[in-house]
C-alpha positions, 0 to 999 in steps of 0.5 A: 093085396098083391097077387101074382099069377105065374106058371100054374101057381097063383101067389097072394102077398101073404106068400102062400101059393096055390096051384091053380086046378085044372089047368095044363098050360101057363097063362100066356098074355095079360094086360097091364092097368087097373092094377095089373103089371105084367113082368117084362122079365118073367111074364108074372102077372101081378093083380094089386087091388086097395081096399079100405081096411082101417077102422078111422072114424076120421078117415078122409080117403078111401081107395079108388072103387070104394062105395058109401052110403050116404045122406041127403037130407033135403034130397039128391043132387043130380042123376045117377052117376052123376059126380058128387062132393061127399063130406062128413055130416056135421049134425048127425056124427057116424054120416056122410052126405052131399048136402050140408057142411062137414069134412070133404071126403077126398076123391071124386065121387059118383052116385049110383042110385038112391032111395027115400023114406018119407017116414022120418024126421025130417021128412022127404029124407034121402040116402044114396050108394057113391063109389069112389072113381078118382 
Protein backbone atom coordinates (compact mmCIF):
# COMPACT_ATOMS: atom_id res chain seq x y z
CA UNK A 1 0.00 0.00 0.00
CA UNK A 2 1.09 3.48 -1.06
CA UNK A 3 0.99 6.29 1.04
CA UNK A 4 1.65 9.64 0.21
CA UNK A 5 2.36 12.46 2.93
CA UNK A 6 2.12 15.98 1.82
CA UNK A 7 1.12 19.43 3.08
CA UNK A 8 -1.01 18.21 6.16
CA UNK A 9 -3.14 15.71 4.36
CA UNK A 10 -1.98 12.16 4.25
CA UNK A 11 -3.00 10.13 1.03
CA UNK A 12 -3.27 6.29 1.10
CA UNK A 13 -3.26 4.24 -2.42
CA UNK A 14 -7.01 3.52 -2.14
CA UNK A 15 -7.33 7.61 -2.87
CA UNK A 16 -8.92 8.56 0.34
CA UNK A 17 -7.07 11.42 2.16
CA UNK A 18 -6.96 12.16 5.82
CA UNK A 19 -6.02 15.34 7.44
CA UNK A 20 -3.43 14.86 9.89
CA UNK A 21 -4.81 16.36 13.44
CA UNK A 22 -2.85 18.62 15.34
CA UNK A 23 -0.45 19.60 13.13
CA UNK A 24 0.06 23.58 11.76
CA UNK A 25 2.98 23.32 9.53
CA UNK A 26 3.93 20.78 6.73
CA UNK A 27 6.29 18.02 6.73
CA UNK A 28 9.66 19.67 5.70
CA UNK A 29 12.43 16.60 5.14
CA UNK A 30 12.48 13.11 4.51
CA UNK A 31 14.57 10.46 3.71
CA UNK A 32 14.47 8.39 0.97
CA UNK A 33 14.97 4.11 1.17
CA UNK A 34 13.18 1.41 2.68
CA UNK A 35 10.39 2.17 0.80
CA UNK A 36 10.33 5.66 1.03
CA UNK A 37 10.58 8.30 -2.18
CA UNK A 38 10.49 11.85 -1.69
CA UNK A 39 9.27 14.14 -4.62
CA UNK A 40 12.07 16.28 -5.93
CA UNK A 41 9.31 18.28 -7.81
CA UNK A 42 6.53 18.75 -4.80
CA UNK A 43 8.51 17.30 -1.78
CA UNK A 44 5.48 14.53 -1.45
CA UNK A 45 6.59 11.67 0.47
CA UNK A 46 5.64 8.34 -0.43
CA UNK A 47 5.73 5.28 1.92
CA UNK A 48 5.20 1.75 -0.07
CA UNK A 49 5.38 -1.06 2.05
CA UNK A 50 4.86 -5.17 0.65
CA UNK A 51 2.77 -7.36 2.40
CA UNK A 52 1.97 -10.81 1.37
CA UNK A 53 -1.69 -10.72 0.90
CA UNK A 54 -2.46 -13.88 -1.16
CA UNK A 55 -3.92 -17.06 -0.25
CA UNK A 56 -1.43 -19.42 -2.54
CA UNK A 57 -0.53 -22.67 -0.90
CA UNK A 58 2.42 -22.64 -3.53
CA UNK A 59 3.41 -19.40 -2.77
CA UNK A 60 7.44 -19.47 -2.97
CA UNK A 61 7.92 -15.47 -2.34
CA UNK A 62 7.06 -13.30 0.19
CA UNK A 63 7.85 -9.56 0.35
CA UNK A 64 11.10 -8.29 2.28
CA UNK A 65 10.00 -8.12 6.09
CA UNK A 66 7.96 -11.07 6.21
CA UNK A 67 8.09 -13.49 9.22
CA UNK A 68 7.16 -17.68 9.19
CA UNK A 69 7.24 -20.02 11.72
CA UNK A 70 8.96 -22.89 11.11
CA UNK A 71 9.81 -26.60 11.83
CA UNK A 72 12.57 -28.18 12.49
CA UNK A 73 12.44 -31.70 13.24
CA UNK A 74 15.79 -33.10 14.51
CA UNK A 75 16.67 -29.43 15.81
CA UNK A 76 18.07 -25.53 14.63
CA UNK A 77 20.83 -24.80 12.85
CA UNK A 78 22.57 -22.19 13.87
CA UNK A 79 22.02 -18.94 16.16
CA UNK A 80 19.72 -16.40 16.50
CA UNK A 81 19.80 -14.34 13.54
CA UNK A 82 21.55 -16.59 11.76
CA UNK A 83 20.63 -16.72 7.86
CA UNK A 84 18.72 -19.88 6.74
CA UNK A 85 17.44 -21.98 3.80
CA UNK A 86 13.67 -22.38 4.42
CA UNK A 87 11.51 -24.72 2.18
CA UNK A 88 8.36 -26.56 2.06
CA UNK A 89 8.04 -29.72 4.51
CA UNK A 90 7.77 -32.67 2.30
CA UNK A 91 6.41 -34.94 5.00
CA UNK A 92 4.00 -32.83 6.90
CA UNK A 93 2.17 -30.69 3.99
CA UNK A 94 0.73 -27.04 5.49
CA UNK A 95 4.88 -26.61 7.09
CA UNK A 96 8.00 -24.99 6.29
CA UNK A 97 11.33 -26.07 7.66
CA UNK A 98 14.86 -25.70 7.45
CA UNK A 99 15.74 -29.30 7.80
CA UNK A 100 14.57 -32.06 5.38
CA UNK A 101 13.59 -31.67 1.73
CA UNK A 102 10.76 -29.87 0.01
CA UNK A 103 10.65 -26.31 -2.23
CA UNK A 104 13.10 -23.42 -1.34
CA UNK A 105 11.21 -20.50 -0.33
CA UNK A 106 12.93 -17.67 -2.17
CA UNK A 107 14.90 -15.00 -0.41
CA UNK A 108 17.30 -14.92 2.21
CA UNK A 109 16.09 -15.85 5.50
CA UNK A 110 17.15 -15.12 9.29
CA UNK A 111 15.86 -17.05 12.31
CA UNK A 112 14.87 -15.03 14.95
CA UNK A 113 14.22 -17.24 17.98
CA UNK A 114 13.21 -20.70 18.75
CA UNK A 115 11.31 -23.10 20.64
CA UNK A 116 11.16 -26.99 21.57
CA UNK A 117 8.50 -29.40 22.61
CA UNK A 118 9.83 -32.61 24.00
CA UNK A 119 6.02 -33.74 23.93
CA UNK A 120 5.55 -34.75 20.48
CA UNK A 121 6.24 -37.27 18.04
CA UNK A 122 9.35 -37.14 17.00
CA UNK A 123 10.74 -36.25 20.15
CA UNK A 124 13.16 -33.22 20.49
CA UNK A 125 10.87 -31.20 17.84
CA UNK A 126 11.56 -27.73 17.14
CA UNK A 127 9.99 -24.91 15.62
CA UNK A 128 11.24 -21.12 14.98
CA UNK A 129 10.32 -17.34 13.85
CA UNK A 130 12.31 -16.36 10.29
CA UNK A 131 12.02 -13.16 8.77
CA UNK A 132 12.60 -12.48 5.38
CA UNK A 133 15.67 -9.67 4.99
CA UNK A 134 16.57 -10.06 1.20
Amino acid sequence: MAITVGGTSITFSDATTQTTAGLTTAVTSAVAGNGITVSGATGAVTISQDFYTGTSSTNTSFPVGSYIFIYANGGLSGNRNSTVVVKYDSTFPGLYTISGGGTTISGTWRQRGGVTANCCTPTNTFGALVQRTA
